[in-house]
Backbone as a chain_set.jsonl record, in Angstrom:
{"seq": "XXXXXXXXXXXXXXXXXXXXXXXXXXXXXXXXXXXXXXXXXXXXXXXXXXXXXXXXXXXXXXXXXXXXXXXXXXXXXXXXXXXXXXXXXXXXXXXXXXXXXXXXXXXXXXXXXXXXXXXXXXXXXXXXXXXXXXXXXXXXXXXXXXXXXXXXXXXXXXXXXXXXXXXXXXXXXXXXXX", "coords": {"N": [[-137.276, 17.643, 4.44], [-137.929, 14.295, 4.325], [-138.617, 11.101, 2.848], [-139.016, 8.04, 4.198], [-139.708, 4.908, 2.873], [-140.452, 1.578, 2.405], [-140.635, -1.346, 0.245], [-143.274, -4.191, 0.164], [-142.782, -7.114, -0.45], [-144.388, -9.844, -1.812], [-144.258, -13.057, -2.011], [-146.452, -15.203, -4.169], [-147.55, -18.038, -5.569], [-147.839, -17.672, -8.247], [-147.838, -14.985, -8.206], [-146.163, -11.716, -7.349], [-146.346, -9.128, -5.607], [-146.268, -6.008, -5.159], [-145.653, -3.138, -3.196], [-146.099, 0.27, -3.96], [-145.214, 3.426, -3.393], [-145.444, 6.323, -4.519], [-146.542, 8.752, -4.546], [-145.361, 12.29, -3.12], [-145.196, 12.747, -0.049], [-147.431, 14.767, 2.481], [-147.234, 17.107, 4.811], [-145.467, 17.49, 8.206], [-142.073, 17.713, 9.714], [-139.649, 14.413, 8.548], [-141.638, 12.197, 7.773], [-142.877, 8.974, 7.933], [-143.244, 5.777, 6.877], [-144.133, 2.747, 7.118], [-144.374, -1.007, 5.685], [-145.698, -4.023, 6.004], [-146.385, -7.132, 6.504], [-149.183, -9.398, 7.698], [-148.675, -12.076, 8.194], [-146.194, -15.239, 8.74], [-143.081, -14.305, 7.76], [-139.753, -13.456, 6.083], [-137.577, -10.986, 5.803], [-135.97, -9.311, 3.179], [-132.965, -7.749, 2.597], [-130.931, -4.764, 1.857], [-128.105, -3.498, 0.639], [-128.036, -0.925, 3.062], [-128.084, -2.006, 5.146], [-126.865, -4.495, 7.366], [-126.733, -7.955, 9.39], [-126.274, -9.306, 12.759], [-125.137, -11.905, 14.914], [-125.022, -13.606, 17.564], [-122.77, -12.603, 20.511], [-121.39, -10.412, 19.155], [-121.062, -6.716, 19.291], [-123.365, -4.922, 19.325], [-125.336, -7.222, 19.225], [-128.912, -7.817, 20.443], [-130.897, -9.67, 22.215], [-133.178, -9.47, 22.047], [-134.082, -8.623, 19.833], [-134.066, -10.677, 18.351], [-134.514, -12.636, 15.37], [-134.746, -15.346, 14.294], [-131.708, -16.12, 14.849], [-130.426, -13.735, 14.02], [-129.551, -10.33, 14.251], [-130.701, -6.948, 13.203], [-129.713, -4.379, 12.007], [-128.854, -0.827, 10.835], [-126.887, 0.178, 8.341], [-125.392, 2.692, 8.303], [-125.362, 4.145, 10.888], [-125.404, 1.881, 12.6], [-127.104, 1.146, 14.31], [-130.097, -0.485, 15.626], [-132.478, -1.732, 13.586], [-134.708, -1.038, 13.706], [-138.068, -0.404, 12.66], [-138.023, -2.047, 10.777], [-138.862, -4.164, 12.331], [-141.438, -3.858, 12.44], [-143.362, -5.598, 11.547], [-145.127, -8.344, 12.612], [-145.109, -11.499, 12.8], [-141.927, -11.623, 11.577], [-139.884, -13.932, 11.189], [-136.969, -13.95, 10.179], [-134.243, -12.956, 8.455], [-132.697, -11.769, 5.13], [-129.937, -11.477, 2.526], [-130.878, -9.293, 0.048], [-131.977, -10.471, -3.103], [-131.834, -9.325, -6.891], [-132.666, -7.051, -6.515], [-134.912, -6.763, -5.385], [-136.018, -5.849, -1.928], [-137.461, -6.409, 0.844], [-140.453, -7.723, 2.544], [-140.997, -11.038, 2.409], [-143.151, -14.194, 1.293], [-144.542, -17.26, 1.457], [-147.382, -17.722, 0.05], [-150.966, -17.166, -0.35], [-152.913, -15.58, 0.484], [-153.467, -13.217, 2.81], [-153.11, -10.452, 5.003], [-151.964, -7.277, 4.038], [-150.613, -4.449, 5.664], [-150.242, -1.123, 5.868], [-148.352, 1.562, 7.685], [-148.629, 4.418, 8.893], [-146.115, 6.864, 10.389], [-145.572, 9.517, 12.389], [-144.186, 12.994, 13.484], [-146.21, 15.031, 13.395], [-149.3, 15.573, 12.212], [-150.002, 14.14, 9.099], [-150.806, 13.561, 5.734], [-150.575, 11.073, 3.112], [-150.141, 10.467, 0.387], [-151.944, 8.541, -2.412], [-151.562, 6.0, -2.648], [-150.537, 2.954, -3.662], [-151.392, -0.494, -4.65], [-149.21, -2.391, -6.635], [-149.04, -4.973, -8.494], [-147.062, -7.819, -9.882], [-146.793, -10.087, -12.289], [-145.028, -13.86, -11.355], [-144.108, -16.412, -13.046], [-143.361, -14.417, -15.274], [-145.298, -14.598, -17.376], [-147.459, -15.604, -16.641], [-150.777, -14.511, -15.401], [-151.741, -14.205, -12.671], [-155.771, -14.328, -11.075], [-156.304, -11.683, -8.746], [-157.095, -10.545, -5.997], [-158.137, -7.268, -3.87], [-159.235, -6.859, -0.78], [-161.561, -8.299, -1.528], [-162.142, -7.237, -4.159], [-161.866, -7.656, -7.396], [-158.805, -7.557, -8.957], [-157.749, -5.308, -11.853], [-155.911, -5.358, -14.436], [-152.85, -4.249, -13.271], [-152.564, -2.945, -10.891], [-153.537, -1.516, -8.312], [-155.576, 0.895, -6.296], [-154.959, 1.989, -3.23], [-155.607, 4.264, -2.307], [-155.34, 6.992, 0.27], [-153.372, 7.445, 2.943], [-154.494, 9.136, 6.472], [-152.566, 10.413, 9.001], [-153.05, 11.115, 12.267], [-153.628, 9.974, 14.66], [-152.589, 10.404, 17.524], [-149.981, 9.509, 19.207], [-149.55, 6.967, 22.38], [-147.976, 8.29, 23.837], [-148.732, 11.427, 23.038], [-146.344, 12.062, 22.036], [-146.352, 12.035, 19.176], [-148.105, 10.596, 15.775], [-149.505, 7.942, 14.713], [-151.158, 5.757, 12.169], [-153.096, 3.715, 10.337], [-153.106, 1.257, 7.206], [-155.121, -1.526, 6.464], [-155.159, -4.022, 3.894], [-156.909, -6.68, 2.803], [-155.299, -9.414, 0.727], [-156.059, -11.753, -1.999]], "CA": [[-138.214, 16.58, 4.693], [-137.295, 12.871, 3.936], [-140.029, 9.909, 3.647], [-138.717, 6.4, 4.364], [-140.097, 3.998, 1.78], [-140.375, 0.296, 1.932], [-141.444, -2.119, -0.585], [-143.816, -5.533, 0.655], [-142.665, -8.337, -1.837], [-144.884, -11.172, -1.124], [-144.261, -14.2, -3.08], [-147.487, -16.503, -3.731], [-146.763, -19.297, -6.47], [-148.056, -16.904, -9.279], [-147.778, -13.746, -7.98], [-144.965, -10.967, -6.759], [-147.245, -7.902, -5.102], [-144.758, -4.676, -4.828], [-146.493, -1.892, -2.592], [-145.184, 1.085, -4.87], [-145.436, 4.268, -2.64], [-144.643, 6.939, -5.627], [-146.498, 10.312, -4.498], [-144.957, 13.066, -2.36], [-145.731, 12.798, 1.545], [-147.842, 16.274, 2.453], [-147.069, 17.389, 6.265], [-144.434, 17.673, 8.958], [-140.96, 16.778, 9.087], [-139.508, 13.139, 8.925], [-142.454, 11.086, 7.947], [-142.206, 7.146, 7.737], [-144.268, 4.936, 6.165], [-143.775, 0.602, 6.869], [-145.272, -1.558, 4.776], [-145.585, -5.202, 6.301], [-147.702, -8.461, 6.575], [-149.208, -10.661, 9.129], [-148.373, -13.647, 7.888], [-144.974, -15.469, 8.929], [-142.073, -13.726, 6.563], [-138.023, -13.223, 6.343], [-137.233, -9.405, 5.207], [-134.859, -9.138, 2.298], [-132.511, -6.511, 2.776], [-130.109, -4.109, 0.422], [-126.918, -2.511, 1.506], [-128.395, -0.41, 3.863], [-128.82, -2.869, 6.157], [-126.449, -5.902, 7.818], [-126.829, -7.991, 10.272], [-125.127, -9.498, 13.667], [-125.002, -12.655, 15.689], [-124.993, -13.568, 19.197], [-121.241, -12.437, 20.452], [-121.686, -9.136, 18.947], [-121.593, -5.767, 20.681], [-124.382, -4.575, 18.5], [-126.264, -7.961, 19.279], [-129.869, -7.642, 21.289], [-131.327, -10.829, 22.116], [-134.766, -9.392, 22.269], [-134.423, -8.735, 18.409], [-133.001, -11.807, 17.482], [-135.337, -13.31, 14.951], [-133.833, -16.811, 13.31], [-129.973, -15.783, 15.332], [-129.887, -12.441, 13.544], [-130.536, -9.273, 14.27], [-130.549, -6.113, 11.477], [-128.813, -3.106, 12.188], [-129.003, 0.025, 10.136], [-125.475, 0.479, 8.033], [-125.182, 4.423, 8.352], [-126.018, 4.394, 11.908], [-125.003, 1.087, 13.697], [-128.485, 0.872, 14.964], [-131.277, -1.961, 15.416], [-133.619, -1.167, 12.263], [-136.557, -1.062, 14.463], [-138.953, -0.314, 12.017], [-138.186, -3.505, 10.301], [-139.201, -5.523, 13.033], [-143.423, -3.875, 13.007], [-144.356, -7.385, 11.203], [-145.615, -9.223, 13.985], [-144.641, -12.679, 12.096], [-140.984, -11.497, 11.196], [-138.768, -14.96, 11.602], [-135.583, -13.855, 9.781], [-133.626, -11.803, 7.574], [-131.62, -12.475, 3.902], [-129.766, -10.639, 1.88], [-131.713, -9.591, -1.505], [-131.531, -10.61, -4.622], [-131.97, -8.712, -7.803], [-133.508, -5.428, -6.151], [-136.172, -6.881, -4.308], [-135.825, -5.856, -0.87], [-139.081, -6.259, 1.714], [-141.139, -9.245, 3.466], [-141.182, -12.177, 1.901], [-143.477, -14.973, 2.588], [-145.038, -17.794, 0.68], [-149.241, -17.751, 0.244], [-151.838, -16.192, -0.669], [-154.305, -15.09, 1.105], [-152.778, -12.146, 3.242], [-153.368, -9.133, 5.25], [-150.992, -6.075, 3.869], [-150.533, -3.279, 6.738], [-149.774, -0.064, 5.691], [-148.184, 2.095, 8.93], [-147.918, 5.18, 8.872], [-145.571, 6.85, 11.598], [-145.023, 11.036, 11.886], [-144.131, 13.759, 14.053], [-146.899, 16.027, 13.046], [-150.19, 15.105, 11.763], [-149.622, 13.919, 7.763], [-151.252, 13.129, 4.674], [-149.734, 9.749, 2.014], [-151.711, 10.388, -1.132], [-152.089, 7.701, -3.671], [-150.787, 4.655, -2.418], [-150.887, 2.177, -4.677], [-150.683, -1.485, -4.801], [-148.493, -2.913, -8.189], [-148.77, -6.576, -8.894], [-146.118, -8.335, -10.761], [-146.611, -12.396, -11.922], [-144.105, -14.461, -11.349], [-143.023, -16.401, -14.031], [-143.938, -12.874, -16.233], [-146.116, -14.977, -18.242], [-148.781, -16.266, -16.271], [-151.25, -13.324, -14.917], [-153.42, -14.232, -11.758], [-156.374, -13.301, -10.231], [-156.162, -10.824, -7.561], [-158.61, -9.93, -5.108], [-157.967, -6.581, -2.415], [-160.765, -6.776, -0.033], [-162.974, -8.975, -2.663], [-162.256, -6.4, -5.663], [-160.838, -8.3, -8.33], [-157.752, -6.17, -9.619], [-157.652, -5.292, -13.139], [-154.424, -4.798, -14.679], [-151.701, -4.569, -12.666], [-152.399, -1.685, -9.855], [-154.66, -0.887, -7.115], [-155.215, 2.4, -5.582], [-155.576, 1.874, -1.722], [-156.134, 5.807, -1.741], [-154.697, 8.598, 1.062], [-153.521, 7.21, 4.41], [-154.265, 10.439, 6.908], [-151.707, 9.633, 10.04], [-153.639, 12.08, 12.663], [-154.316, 9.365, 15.826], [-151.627, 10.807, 18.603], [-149.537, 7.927, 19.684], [-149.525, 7.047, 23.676], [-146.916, 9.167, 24.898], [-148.933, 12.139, 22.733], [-145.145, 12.815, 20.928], [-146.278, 11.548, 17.491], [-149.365, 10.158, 15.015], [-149.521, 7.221, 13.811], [-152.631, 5.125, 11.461], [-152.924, 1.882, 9.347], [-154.689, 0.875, 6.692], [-155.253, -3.113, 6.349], [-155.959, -4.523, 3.129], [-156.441, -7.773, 2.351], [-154.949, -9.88, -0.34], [-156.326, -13.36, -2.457]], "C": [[-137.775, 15.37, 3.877], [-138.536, 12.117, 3.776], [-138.993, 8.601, 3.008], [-140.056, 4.917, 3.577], [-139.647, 2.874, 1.625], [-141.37, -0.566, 1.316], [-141.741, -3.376, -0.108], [-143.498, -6.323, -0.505], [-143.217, -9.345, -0.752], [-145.34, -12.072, -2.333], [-145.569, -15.443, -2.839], [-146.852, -17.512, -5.222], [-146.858, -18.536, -7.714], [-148.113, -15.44, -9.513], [-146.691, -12.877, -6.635], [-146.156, -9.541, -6.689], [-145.527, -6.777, -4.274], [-145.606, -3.178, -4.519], [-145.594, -0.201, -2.844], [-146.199, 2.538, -4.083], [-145.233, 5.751, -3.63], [-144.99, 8.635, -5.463], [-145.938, 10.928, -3.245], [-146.198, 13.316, -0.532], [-146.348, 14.379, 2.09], [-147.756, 16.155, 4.093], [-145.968, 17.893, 6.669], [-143.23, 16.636, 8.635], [-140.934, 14.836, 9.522], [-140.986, 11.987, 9.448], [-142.015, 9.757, 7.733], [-143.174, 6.363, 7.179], [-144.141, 3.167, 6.186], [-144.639, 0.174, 6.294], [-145.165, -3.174, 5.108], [-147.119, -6.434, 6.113], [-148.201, -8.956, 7.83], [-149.276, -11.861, 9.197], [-146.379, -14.033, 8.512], [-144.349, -14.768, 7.232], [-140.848, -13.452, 6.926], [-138.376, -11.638, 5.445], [-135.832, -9.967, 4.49], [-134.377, -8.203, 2.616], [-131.309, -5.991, 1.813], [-129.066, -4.254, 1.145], [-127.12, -1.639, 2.914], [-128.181, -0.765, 5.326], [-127.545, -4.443, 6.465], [-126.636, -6.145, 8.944], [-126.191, -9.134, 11.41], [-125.999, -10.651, 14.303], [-124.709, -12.84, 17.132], [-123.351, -13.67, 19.242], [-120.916, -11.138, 19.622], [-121.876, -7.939, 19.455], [-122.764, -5.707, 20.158], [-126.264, -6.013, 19.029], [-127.505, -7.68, 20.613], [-130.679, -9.074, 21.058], [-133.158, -10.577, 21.919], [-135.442, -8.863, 20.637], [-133.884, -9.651, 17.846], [-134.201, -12.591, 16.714], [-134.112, -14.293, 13.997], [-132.158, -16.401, 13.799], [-129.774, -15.091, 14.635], [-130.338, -11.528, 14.259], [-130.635, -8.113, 13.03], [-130.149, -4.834, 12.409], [-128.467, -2.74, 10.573], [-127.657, 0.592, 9.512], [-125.099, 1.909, 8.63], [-124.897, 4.715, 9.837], [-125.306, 3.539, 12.988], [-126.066, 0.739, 14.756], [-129.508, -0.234, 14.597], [-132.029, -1.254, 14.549], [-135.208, -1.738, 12.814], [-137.867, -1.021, 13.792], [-138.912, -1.074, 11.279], [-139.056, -4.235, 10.922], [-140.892, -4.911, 13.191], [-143.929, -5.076, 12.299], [-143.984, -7.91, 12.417], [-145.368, -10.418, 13.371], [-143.195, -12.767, 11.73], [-139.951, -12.981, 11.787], [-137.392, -14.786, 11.152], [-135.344, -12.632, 8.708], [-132.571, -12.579, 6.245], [-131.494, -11.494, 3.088], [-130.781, -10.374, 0.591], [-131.182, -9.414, -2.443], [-132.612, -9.739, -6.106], [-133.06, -7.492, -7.745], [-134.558, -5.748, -5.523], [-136.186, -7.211, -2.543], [-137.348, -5.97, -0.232], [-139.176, -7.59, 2.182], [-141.651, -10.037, 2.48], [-142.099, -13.233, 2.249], [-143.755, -16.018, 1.618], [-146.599, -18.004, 1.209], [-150.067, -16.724, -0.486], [-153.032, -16.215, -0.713], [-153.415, -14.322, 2.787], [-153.26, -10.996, 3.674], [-151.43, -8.102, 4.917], [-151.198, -4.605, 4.736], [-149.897, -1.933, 6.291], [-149.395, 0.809, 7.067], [-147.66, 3.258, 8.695], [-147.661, 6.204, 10.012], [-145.284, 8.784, 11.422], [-144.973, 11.975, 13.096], [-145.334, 15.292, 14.705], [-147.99, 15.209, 12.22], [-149.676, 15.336, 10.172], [-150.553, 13.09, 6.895], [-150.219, 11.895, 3.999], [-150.752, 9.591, 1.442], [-151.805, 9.688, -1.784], [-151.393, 6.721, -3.397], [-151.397, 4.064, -3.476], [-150.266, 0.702, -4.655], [-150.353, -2.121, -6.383], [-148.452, -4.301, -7.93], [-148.015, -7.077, -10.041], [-145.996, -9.728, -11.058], [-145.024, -12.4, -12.348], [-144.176, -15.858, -11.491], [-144.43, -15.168, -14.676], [-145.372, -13.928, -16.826], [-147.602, -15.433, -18.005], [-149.734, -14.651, -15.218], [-152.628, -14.142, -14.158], [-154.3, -13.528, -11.864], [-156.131, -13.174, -8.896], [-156.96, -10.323, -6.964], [-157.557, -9.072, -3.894], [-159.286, -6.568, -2.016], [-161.944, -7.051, -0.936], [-163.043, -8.048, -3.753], [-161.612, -7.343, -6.348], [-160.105, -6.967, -9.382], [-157.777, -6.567, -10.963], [-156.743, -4.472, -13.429], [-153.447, -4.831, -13.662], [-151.364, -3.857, -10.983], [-153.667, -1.748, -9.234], [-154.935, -0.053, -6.658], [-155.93, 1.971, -4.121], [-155.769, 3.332, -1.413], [-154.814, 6.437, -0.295], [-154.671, 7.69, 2.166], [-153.527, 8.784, 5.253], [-153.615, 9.756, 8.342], [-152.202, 11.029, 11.375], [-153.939, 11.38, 14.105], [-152.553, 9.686, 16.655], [-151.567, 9.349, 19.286], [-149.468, 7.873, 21.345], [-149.102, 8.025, 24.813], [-147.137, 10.604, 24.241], [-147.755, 13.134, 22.012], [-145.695, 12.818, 19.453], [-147.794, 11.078, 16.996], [-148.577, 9.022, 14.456], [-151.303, 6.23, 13.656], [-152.066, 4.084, 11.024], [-154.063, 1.849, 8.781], [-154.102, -0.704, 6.16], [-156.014, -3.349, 5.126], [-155.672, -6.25, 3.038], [-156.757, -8.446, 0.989], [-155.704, -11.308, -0.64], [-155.8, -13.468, -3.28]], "O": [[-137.269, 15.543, 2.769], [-139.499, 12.41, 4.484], [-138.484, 8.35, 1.916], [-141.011, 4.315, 4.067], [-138.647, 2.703, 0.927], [-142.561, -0.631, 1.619], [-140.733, -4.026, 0.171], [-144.072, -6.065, -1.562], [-142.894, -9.628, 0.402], [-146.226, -11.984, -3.183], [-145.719, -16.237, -1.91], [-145.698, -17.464, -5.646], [-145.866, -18.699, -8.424], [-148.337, -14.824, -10.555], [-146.505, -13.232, -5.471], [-146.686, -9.087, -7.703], [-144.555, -6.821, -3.52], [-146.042, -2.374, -5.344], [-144.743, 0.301, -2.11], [-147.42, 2.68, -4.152], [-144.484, 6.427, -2.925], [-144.299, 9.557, -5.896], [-145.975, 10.215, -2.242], [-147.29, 13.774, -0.196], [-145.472, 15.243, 2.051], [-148.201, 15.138, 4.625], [-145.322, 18.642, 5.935], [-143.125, 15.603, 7.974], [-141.65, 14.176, 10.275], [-141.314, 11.388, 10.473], [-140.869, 9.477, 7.382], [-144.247, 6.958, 7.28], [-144.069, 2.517, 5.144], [-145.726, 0.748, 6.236], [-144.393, -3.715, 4.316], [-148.292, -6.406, 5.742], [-147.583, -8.876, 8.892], [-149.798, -12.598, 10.034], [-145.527, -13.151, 8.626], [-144.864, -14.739, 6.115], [-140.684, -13.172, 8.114], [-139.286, -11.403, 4.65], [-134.959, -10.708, 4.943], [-135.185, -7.395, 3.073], [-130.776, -6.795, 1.048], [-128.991, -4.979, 2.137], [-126.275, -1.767, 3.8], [-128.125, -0.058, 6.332], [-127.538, -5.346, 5.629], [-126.759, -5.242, 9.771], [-125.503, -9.979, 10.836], [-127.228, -10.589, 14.326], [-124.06, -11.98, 17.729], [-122.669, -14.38, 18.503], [-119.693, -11.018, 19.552], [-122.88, -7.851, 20.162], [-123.465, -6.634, 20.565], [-127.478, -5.826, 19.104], [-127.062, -7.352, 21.714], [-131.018, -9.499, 19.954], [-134.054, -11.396, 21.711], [-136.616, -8.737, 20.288], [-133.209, -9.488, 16.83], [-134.928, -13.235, 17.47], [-133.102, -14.02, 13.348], [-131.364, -16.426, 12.858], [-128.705, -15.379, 14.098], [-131.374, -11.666, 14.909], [-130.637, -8.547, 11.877], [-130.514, -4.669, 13.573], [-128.11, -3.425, 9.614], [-127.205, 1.546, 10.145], [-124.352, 1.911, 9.608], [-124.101, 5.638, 10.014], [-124.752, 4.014, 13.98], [-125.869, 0.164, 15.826], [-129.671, -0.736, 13.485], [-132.234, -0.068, 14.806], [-136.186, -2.413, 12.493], [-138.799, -1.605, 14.345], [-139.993, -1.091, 10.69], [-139.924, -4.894, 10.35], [-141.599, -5.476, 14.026], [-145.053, -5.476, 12.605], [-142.925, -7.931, 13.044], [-146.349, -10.021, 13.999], [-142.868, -13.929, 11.489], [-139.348, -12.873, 12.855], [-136.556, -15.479, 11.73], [-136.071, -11.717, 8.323], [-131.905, -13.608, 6.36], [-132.394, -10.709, 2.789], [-131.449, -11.327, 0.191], [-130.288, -8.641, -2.789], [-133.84, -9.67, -6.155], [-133.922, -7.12, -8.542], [-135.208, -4.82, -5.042], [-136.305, -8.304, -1.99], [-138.317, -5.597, -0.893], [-138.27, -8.421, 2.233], [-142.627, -9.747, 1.788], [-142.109, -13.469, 3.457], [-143.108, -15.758, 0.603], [-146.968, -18.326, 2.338], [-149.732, -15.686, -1.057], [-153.912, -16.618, -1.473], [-152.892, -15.025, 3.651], [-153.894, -10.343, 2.845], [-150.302, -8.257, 5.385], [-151.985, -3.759, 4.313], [-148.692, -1.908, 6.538], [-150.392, 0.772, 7.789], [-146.487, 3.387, 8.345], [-148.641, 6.549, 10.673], [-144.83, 9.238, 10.372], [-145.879, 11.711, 13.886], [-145.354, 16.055, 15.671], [-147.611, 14.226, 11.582], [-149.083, 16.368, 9.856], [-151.024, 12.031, 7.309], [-149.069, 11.846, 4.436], [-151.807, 8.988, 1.636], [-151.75, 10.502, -2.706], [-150.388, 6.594, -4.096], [-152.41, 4.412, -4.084], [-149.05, 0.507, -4.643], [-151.267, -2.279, -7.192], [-147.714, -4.706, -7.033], [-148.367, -6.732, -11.169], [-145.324, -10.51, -10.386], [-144.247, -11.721, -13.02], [-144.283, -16.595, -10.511], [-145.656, -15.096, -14.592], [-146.485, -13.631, -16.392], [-148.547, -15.579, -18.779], [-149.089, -13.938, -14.449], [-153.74, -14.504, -14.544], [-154.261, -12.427, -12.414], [-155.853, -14.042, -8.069], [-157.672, -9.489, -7.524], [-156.654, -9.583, -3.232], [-160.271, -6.327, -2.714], [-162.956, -6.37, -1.103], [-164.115, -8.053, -4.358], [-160.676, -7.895, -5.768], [-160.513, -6.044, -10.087], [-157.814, -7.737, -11.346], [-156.572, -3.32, -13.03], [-153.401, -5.963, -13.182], [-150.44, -4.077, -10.2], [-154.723, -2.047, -9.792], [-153.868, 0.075, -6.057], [-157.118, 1.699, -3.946], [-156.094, 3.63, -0.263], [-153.621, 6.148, -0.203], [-155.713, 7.113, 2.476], [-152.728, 9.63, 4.85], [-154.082, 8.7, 8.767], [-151.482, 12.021, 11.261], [-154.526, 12.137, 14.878], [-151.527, 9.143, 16.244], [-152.381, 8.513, 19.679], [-149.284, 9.02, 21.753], [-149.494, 8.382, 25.924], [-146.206, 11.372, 24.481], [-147.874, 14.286, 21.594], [-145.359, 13.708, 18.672], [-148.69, 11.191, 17.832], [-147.463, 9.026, 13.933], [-152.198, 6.068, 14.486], [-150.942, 3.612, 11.201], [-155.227, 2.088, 9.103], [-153.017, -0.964, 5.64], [-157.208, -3.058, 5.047], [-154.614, -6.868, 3.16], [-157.764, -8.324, 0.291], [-155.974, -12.018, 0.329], [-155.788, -14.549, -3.869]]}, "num_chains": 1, "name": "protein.A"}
């Protein structure tokens, strides 16, 4: 069993929010987990991940956000599960380990998605807030809580709603950010 883990970096002027996924996935095989926005955003990406221009075999015009697309290193495949932000305009490499959706603002819905073969548990999500410059420490509101300290617990996503074609489950949980 594998779980696919991505981190939301969303830059507001005083604050870097890093959706830190850290306990063990309980279920069936090959769960997934995306973590996006619905605000306009570019995805940072690692190694994992390059991507291709029109004139490309690889290229699909119907993922072309900003004349890229992203394809999956290992694989040679469109990184489909990148593209569930509905706002996604581009792609850039990342810098100093912070891969995910980028955006500038704040005031934000954060989408948790989770995707599975077999009905599945994701216990203890947790959102981590990080200011940026270190020194200055917003306030943070999820769904009108004001966060104290640095973490959030958005609690257990259960992924149990059978997807169209009754192969798979997938859920979401929507919080939103101030």
């Amino acid at each position: 069993m594998h779980a696919r883990t991505c981190f939301l970096a969303w830059i507001s002027m005083a604050l870097v929010c890093f959706l830190v996924l850290p306990a063990p996935v309980l279920a069936g095989p090959d769960p997934c987990l995306m973590v996006y926005t619905d605000a306009y955003c570019v995805y940072h990406y690692d190694s994992t991940y390059y991507t291709v221009t029109v004139g490309d075999p690889l290229y699909d015009p119907t993922c072309d956000r900003g004349g890229e697309v992203l394809i999956e290193a290992k694989t040679n495949d469109i990184a489909y599960e990148i593209y569930q932000a509905p706002n996604l305009t581009g792609f850039r490499p990342s810098t100093g380990g912070n891969d995910g959706y980028f955006s500038i603002g704040n005031d934000f819905n954060v989408i948790v998605d989770g995707f599975n073969n077999a009905p599945a548990t994701n216990v203890n999500i947790l959102l981590v807030f990080e200011a940026e410059p270190k020194w200055r420490a917003p306030q943070v509101y999820v769904d009108g809580d004001l966060v104290v300290g640095d973490m959030y617990a958005i609690g257990d996503l259960v992924v149990s709603t059978p997807t169209a074609d009754g192969m798979n489950y997938s859920d979401t949980i929507t919080k939103h950010i101030v």
